[in-house]
KEZASE-252077 format. One record per residue: x, y, z of N, C-alpha, C in turn. Coordinates in steps of 0.2 Angstrom, whole numbers, padded with zeros to 4 digits, always signed. Layout:
! KEZASE-252077
XYZXYZXYZ
...
//
This chain:
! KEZASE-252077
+0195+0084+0041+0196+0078+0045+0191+0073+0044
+0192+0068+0042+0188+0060+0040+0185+0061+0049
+0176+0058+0046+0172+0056+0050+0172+0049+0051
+0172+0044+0056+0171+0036+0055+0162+0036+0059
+0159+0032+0053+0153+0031+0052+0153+0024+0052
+0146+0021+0057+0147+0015+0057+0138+0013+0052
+0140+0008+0049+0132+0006+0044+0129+0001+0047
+0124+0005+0050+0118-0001+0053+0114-0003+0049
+0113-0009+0045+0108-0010+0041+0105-0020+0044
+0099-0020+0043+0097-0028+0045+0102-0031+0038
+0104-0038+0041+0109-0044+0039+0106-0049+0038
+0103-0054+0043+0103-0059+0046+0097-0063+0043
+0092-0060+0040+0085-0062+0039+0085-0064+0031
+0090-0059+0026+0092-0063+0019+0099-0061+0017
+0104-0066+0020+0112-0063+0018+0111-0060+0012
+0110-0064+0007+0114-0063-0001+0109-0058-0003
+0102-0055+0000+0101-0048-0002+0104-0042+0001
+0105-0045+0007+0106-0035+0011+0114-0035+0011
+0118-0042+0008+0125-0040+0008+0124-0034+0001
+0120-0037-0006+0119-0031-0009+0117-0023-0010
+0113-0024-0004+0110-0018+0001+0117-0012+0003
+0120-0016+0006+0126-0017+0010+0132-0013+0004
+0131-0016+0001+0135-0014-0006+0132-0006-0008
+0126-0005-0008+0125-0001-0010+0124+0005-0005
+0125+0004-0001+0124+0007+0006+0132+0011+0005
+0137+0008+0005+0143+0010+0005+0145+0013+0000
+0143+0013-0006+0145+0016-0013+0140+0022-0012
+0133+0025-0009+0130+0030-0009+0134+0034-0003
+0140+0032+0002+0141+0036+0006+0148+0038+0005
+0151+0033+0002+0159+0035-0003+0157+0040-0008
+0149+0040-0012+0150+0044-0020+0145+0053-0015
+0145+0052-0009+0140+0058-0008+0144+0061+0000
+0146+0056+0003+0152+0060+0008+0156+0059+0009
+0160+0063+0006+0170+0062+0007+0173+0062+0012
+0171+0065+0016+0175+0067+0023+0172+0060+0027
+0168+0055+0024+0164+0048+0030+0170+0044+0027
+0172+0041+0033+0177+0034+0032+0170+0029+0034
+0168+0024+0029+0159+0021+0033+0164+0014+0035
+0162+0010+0040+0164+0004+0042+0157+0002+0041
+0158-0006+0039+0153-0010+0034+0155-0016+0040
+0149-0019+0044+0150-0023+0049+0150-0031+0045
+0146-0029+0041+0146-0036+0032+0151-0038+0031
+0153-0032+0028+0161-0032+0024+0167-0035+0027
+0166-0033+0035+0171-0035+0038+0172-0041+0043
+0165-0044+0045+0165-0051+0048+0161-0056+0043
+0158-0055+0040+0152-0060+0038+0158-0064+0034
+0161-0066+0031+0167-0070+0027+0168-0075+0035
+0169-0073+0038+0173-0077+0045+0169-0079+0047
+0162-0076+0049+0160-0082+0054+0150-0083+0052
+0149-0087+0055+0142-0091+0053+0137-0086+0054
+0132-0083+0051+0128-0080+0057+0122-0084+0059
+0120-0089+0055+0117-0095+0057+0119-0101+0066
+0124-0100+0066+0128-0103+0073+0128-0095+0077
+0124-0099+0083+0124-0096+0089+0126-0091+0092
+0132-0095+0092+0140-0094+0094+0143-0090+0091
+0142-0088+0084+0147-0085+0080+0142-0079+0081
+0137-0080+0080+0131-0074+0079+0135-0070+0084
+0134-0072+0092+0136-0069+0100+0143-0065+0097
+0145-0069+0095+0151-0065+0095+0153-0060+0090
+0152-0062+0084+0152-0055+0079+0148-0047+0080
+0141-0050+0086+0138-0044+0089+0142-0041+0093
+0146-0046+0096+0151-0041+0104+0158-0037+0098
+0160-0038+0092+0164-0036+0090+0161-0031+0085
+0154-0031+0084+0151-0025+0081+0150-0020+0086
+0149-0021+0092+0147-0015+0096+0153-0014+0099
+0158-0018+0100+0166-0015+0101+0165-0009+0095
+0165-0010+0090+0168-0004+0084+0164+0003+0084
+0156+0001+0085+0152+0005+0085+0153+0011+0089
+0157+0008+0094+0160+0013+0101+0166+0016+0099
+0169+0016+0095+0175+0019+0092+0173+0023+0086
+0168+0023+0082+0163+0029+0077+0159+0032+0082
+0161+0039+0076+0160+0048+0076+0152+0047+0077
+0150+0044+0072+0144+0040+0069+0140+0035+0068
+0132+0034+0069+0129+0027+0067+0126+0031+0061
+0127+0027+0055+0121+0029+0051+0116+0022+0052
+0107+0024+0050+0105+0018+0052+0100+0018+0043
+0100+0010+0040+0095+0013+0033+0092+0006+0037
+0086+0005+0031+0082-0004+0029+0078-0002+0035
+0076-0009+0036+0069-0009+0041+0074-0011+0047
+0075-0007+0051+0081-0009+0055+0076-0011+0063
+0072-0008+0065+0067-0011+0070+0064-0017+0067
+0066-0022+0062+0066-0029+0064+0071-0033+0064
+0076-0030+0067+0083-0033+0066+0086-0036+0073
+0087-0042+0077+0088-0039+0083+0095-0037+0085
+0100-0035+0079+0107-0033+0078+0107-0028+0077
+0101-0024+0073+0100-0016+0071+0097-0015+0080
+0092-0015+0081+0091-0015+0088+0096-0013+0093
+0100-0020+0095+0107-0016+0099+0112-0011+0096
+0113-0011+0090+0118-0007+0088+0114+0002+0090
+0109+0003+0090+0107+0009+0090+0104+0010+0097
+0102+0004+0100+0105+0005+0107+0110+0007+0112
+0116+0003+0106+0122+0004+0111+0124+0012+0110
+0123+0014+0103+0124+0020+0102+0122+0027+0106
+0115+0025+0107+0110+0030+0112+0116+0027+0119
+0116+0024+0121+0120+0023+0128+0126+0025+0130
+0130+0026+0123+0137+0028+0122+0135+0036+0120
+0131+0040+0119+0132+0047+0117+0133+0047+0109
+0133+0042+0106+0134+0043+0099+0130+0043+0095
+0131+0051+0089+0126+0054+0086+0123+0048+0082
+0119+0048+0080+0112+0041+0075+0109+0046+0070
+0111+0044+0062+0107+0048+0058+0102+0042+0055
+0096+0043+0052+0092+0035+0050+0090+0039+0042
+0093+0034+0038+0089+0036+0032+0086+0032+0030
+0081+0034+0022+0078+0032+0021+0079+0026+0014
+0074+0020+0012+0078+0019+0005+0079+0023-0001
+0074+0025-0002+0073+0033-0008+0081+0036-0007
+0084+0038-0001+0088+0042-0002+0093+0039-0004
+0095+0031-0005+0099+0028-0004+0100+0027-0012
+0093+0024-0013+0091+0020-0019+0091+0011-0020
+0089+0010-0013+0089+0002-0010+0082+0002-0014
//
């Protein structure tokens, strides 16, 4: 049975590197865990909306911790204690009962 695993990595500090980050985050857990279905919160809103505008920030947080609460799993990589988006995701996590595994870049290869 497929895990759904959600990717907490910081975003918002250098899009066009951590979307890289992000890419490679999701190929180390597709070529190393088959049974993880991973949701990429990148992949799935940052095309739609600004994360520079306020508004759109508020809002793609309230739709990232809606999904969060619907994964098996948070995995958390990067320096995620200076994110304030890694911060709540691993918060809501701890509040919701859901398991957190944190790795590291080495393991990754970021």
């Amino acid at each position: 049975m497929s895990k759904f695993v959600y990717i907490c990595h910081p975003y918002s500090a250098n899009p066009a590197a951590n979307r890289v980050k992000f890419d490679k985050i999701f190929r180390f857990i597709r070529n190393n865990f088959k049974e993880v279905v991973p949701f990429s919160p990148v992949h799935a809103f940052s095309e739609f909306y600004d994360d520079r505008k306020e508004e759109d920030r508020k809002e793609v947080l309230k739709l990232c911790t809606d999904v969060l609460k619907k994964c098996d799993e948070v995995w958390v990589f990067g320096n995620w204690e200076s994110s304030e988006g890694c911060r709540l995701e691993v918060k809501t996590a701890e509040e919701s009962g859901i398991k957190i595994k944190f790795f590291n870049d080495e393991e990754v290869g970021l």
